[in-house]
C-alpha positions in Angstrom: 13.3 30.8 -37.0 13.5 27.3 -35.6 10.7 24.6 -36.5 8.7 24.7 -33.0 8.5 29.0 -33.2 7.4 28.5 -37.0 4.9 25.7 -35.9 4.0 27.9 -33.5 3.6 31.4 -34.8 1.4 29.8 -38.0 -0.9 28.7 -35.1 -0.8 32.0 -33.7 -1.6 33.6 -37.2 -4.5 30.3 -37.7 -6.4 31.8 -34.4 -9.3 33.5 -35.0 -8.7 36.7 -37.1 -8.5 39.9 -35.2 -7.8 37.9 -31.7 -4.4 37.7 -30.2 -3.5 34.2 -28.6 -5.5 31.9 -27.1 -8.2 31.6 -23.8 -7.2 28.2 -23.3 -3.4 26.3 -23.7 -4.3 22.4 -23.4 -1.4 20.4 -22.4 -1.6 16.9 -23.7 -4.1 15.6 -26.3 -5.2 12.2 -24.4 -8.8 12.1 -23.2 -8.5 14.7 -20.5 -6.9 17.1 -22.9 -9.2 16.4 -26.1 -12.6 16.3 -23.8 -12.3 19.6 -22.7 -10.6 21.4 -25.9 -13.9 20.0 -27.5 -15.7 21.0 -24.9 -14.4 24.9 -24.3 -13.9 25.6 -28.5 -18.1 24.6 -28.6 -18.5 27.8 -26.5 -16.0 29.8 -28.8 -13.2 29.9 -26.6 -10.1 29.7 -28.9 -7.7 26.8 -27.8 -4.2 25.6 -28.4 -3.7 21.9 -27.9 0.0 20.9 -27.4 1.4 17.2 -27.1 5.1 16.1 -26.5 4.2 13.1 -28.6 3.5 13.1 -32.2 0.3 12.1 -32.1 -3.7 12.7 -30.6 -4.9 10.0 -28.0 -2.4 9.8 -25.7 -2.5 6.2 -24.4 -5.6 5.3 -26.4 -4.0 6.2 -29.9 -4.1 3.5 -32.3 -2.5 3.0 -35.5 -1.9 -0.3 -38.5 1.2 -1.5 -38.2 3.6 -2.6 -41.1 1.1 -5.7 -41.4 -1.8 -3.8 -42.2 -3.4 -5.0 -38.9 -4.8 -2.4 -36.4 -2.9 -2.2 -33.0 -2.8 -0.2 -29.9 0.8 0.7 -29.6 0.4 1.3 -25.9 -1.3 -1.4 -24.8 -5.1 -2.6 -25.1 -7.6 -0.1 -24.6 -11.1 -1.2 -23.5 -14.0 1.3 -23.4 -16.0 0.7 -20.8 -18.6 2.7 -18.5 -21.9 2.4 -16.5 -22.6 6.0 -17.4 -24.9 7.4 -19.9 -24.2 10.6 -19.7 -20.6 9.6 -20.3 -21.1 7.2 -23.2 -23.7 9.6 -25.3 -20.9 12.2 -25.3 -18.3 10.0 -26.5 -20.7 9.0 -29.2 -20.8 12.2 -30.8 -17.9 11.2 -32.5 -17.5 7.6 -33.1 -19.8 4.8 -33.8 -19.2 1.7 -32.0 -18.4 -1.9 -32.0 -19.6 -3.7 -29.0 -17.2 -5.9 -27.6 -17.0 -7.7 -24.1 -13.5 -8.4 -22.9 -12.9 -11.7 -22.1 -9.3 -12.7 -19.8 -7.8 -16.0 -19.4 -5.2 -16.6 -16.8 -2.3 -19.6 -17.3 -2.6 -21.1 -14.0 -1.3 -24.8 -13.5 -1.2 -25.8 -17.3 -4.6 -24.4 -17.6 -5.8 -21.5 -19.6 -8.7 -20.3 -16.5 -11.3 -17.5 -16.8 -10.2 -14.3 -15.2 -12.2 -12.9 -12.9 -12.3 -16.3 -10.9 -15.8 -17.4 -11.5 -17.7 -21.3 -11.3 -16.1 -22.4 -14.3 -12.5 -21.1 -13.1 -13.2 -23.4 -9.9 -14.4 -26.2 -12.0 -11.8 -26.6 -14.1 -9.3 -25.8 -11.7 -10.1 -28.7 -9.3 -11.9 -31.4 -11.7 -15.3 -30.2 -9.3 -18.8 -30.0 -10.6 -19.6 -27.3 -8.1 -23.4 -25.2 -8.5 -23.6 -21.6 -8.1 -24.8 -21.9 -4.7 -21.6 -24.9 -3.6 -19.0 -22.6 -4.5 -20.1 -19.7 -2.5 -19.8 -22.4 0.4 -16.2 -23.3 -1.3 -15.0 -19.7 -1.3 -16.3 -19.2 2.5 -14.8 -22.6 3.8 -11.1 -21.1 2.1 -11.5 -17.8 3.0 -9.3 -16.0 5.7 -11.5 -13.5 7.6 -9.9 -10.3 8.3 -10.9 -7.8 11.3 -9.4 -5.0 8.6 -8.8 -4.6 5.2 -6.1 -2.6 4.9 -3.9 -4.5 1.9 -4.5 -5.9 -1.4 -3.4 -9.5 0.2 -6.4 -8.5 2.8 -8.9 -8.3 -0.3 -8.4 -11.4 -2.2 -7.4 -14.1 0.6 -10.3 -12.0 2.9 -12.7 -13.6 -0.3 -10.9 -16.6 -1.8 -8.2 -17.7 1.1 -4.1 -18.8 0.4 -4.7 -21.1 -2.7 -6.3 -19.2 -5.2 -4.3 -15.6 -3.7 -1.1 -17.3 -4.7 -2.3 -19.0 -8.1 -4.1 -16.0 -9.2 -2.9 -12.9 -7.7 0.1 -12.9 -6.1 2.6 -13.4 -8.8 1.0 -11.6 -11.2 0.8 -8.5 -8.9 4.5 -8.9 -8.3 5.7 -8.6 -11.6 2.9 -5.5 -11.8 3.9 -3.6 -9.0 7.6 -5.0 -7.8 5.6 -5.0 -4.3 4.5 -8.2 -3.0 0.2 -7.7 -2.5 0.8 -7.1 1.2 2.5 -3.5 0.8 0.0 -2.0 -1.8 -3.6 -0.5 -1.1 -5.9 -2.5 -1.5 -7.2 -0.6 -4.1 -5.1 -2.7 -6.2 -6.9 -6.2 -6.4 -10.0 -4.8 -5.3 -11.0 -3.7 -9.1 -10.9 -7.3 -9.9 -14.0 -8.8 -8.8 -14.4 -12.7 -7.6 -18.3 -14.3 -9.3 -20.1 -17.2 -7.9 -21.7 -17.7 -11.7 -19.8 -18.3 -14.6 -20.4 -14.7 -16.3 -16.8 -15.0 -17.6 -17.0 -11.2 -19.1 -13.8 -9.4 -17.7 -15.8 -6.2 -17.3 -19.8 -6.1 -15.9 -20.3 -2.0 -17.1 -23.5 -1.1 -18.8 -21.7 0.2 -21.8 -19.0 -2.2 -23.2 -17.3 -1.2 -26.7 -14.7 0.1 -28.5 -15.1 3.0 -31.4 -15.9 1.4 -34.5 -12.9 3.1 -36.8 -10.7 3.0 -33.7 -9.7 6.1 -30.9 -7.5 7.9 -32.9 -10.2 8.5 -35.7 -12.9 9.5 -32.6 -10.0 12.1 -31.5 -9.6 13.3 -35.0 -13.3 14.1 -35.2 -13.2 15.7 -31.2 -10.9 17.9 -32.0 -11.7 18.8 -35.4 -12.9 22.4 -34.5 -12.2 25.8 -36.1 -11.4 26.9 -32.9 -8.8 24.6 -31.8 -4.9 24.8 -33.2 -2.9 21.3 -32.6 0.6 21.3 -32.3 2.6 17.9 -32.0 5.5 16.8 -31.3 6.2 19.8 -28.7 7.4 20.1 -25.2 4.8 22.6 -23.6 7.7 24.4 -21.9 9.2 25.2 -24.8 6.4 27.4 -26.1 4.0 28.4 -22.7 6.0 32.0 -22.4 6.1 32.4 -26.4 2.2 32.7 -26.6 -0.3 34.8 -24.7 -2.9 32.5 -22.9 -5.2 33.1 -20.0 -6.1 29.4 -18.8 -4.1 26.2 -18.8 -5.7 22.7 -18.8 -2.9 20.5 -17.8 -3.0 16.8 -17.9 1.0 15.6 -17.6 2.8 14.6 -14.3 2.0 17.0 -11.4 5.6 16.4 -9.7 6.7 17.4 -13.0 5.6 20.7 -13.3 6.7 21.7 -10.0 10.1 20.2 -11.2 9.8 17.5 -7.9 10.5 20.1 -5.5 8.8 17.8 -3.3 10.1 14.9 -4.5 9.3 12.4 -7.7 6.0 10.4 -7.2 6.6 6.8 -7.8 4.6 5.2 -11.2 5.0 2.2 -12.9 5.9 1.9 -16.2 5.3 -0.7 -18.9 7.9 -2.0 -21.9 5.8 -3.2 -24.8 6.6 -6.0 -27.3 4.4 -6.1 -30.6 4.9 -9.0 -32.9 2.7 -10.0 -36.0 2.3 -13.8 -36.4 1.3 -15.3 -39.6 -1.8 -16.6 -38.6 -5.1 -15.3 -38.4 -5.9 -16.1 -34.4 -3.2 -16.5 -32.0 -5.0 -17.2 -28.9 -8.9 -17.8 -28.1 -9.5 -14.6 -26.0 -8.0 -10.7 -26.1 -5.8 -10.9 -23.6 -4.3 -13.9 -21.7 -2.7 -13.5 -18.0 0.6 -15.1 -17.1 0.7 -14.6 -13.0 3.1 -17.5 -12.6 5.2 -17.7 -15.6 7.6 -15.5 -17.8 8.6 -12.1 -17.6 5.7 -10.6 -18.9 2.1 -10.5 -17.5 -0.2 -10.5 -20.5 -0.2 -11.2 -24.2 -3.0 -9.7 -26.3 -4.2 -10.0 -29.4 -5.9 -6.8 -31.4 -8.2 -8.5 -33.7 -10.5 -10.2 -31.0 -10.4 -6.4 -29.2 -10.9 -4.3 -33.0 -12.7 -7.2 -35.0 -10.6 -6.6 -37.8 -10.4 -9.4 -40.8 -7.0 -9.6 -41.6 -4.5 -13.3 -42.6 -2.2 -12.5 -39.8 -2.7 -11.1 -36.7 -1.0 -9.0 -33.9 -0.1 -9.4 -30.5 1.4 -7.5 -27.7 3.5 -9.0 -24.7 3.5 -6.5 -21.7 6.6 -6.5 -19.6 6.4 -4.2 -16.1 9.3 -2.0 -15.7 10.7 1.0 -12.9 11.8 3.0 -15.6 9.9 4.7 -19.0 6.5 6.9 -19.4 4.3 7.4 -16.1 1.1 4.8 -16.4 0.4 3.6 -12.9 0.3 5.9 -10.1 1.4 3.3 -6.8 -1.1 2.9 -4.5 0.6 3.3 -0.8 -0.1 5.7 2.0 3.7 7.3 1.7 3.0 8.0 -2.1 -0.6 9.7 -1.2 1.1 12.4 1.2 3.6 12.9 -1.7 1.2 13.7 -3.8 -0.6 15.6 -0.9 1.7 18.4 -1.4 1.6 18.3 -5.2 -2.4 18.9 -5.2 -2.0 21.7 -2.3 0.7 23.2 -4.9 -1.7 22.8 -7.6 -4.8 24.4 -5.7 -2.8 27.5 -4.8 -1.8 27.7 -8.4 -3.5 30.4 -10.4 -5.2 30.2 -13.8 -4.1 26.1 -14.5 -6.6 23.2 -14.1 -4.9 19.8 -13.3 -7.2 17.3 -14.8 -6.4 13.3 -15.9 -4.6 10.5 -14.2 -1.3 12.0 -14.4 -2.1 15.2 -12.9 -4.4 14.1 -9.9 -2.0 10.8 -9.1 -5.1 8.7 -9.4 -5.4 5.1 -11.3 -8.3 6.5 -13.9 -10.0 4.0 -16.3 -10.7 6.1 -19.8 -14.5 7.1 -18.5 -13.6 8.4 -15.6 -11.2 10.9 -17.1 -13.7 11.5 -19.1 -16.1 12.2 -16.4 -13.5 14.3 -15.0 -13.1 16.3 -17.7 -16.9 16.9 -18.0 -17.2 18.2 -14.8 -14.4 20.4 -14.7 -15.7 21.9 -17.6 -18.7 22.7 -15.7 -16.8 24.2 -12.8 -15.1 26.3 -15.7 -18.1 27.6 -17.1 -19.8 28.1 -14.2 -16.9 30.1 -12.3 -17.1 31.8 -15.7 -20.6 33.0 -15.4 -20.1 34.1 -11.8 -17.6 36.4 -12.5 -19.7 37.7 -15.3 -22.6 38.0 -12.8 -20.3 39.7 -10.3 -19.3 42.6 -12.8 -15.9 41.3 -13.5 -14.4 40.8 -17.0 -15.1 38.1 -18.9 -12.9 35.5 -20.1 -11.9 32.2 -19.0 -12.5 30.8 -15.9 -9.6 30.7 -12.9 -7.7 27.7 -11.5 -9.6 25.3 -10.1 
């Protein structure tokens, strides 16, 4: 017997005594995944949660490195939400550390807060501009737009040429390989522009990050009787070797219709992690580079974490065509793609498509979880119809 029918068949034998298989296969163990194997094990449904990596967290996981200094191995990961609701579930299993992101850009020699704000201006220009003075600057730079159609449209529509090409352009370039003017303008529209000098990258209610770090609060999440873990496995591999009735799946959509439509577009990202023997590297988490270099950003863990440790770790991010799916890109063409995917996916029985991957949409971590939440809803509440309607019961359909 090979390793993964082993792996598998002592998970099978774990389930609950008496029960064959499981109500529920969960296909990846980021925060779509992990939300609602939490979620549908707290109502006793029994759950298998499979992962091609060899770890929980997806994206978020973190780990020490071989310094001993905590590090997100995919990039930074920065908890934020203006939702309550969203925030006092996540706390169930993690106490947090509140931390407001802060984002220089390297602009002209410069090291400039990010969202422009007063004090970017300022010290941009050598000006001694008032609140009030450079929302009269931004107007008398601004190019007005009948339509906003583009991310170029968005920024030069608030903050003209100059500051477009300084700020945005470049750094959007390396980001997408698209210039500005061929992506939604979705795109630079998450990044706002501030007539005060509130120089906080993020303006969300709730700002933090879990105080022993996401792969510990996924640890706890899915620490549940009723849900069985398996690692390091290719859901394919398994999904006919194990009676289920439901799948929650949160990987590529394309990809599990094998691209008969064709492969949606995403960005990928090459990471760098390098441990400097010093205890700060740079004043903020993460610095921009629009203009300069290969890469786009270099963060540092210990201003994100607030770890205490004689050295410290950084990470330069370097864009790239090729590697794991992280940003869905935003243009019309690539929304009717995926058009066909989600009427695929709607027509296909007894599989939820939850998460960024599997919806083609550019999610920050509380919106998948919000996602999740409410798909658990829709789960149990199609559950309780059926019930009501005389039908078996037993997990919910596709969505």
């Amino acid at each position: 017997m090979d390793k993964i029918s082993q792996d598998l068949q002592n998970a099978v034998t774990a389930a609950v005594p008496g029960r064959a298989g499981f109500d529920y296969l969960v296909v990846g163990a980021g925060f779509a995944g992990s939300v609602l194997a939490e979620r549908l094990a707290s109502t006793g449904k029994r759950i298998l949660v499979l992962d091609k990596r060899p770890h929980i967290g997806g994206n978020a996981y973190d780990r020490y490195d071989d310094h001993g200094v905590l590090v997100h191995p995919y990039g930074p990961h920065i908890f934020h939400t203006n939702s309550e609701d969203i925030f006092d579930y996540l706390s169930r299993f993690t106490a947090w550390r509140p931390y407001q992101h802060r984002v220089l850009a390297s602009v002209d020699g410069q090291l400039l807060p990010m969202p422009i704000n007063l004090d970017t201006i300022n010290k941009l220009y050598g000006l001694h501009l008032t609140a009030f003075e450079v929302e009269k600057f931004f107007e008398s730079v601004a190019e007005k737009k009948q339509e906003i159609r583009t991310s170029e449209d968005v920024v030069v529509s608030k903050v003209g040429r100059e500051l477009y090409n300084k700020f945005f352009r470049g750094y959007t370039r390396k980001q997408w390989d698209l210039d500005p003017s061929e992506l939604d303008a979705s795109v630079t529209a998450r990044v706002p522009i501030r007539t005060n000098r509130d120089d906080r990258y993020f303006a969300d209610k709730f700002q933090a990050i879990p105080l022993h770090g996401y792969t510990r609060m996924f640890e706890r999440m899915l620490d549940h009787p009723n849900i069985k873990i398996m690692t390091g496995t290719d859901y394919r591999e398994i999904v006919d070797l194990v009676p289920w009735t439901h799948m929650i799946y949160t990987g590529p959509v394309d990809a599990f219709f094998g691209c008969k439509h064709g492969k949606l577009p995403y960005r990928s990202l090459r990471f760098e992690h390098v441990n400097v023997p010093q205890e700060q590297f740079q004043p903020v988490g993460t610095v921009n580079y629009p203009n300069d270099y290969g890469y786009t950003r270099i963060s540092e863990f210990k201003h994100i974490t607030g770890q205490k440790h004689a050295s410290t770790s950084i990470v330069y991010e370097y864009p790239c065509a090729e590697g794991d799916p992280y940003y869905p890109v935003p243009q019309p063409q690539n929304a009717g793609l995926y058009r066909l995917y989600e009427a695929e996916a709607e027509a296909t029985p007894n599989v939820s498509f939850v998460g960024r991957l599997a919806t083609y949409k550019y999610y920050n971590m509380d919106q998948v979880v919000g996602q999740a939440l409410a798909t658990f809803k829709r789960l149990q509440q199609q559950e309780a119809e059926r019930a009501g309607a005389g039908a078996p019961s037993g997990p919910a359909g596709a969505m």
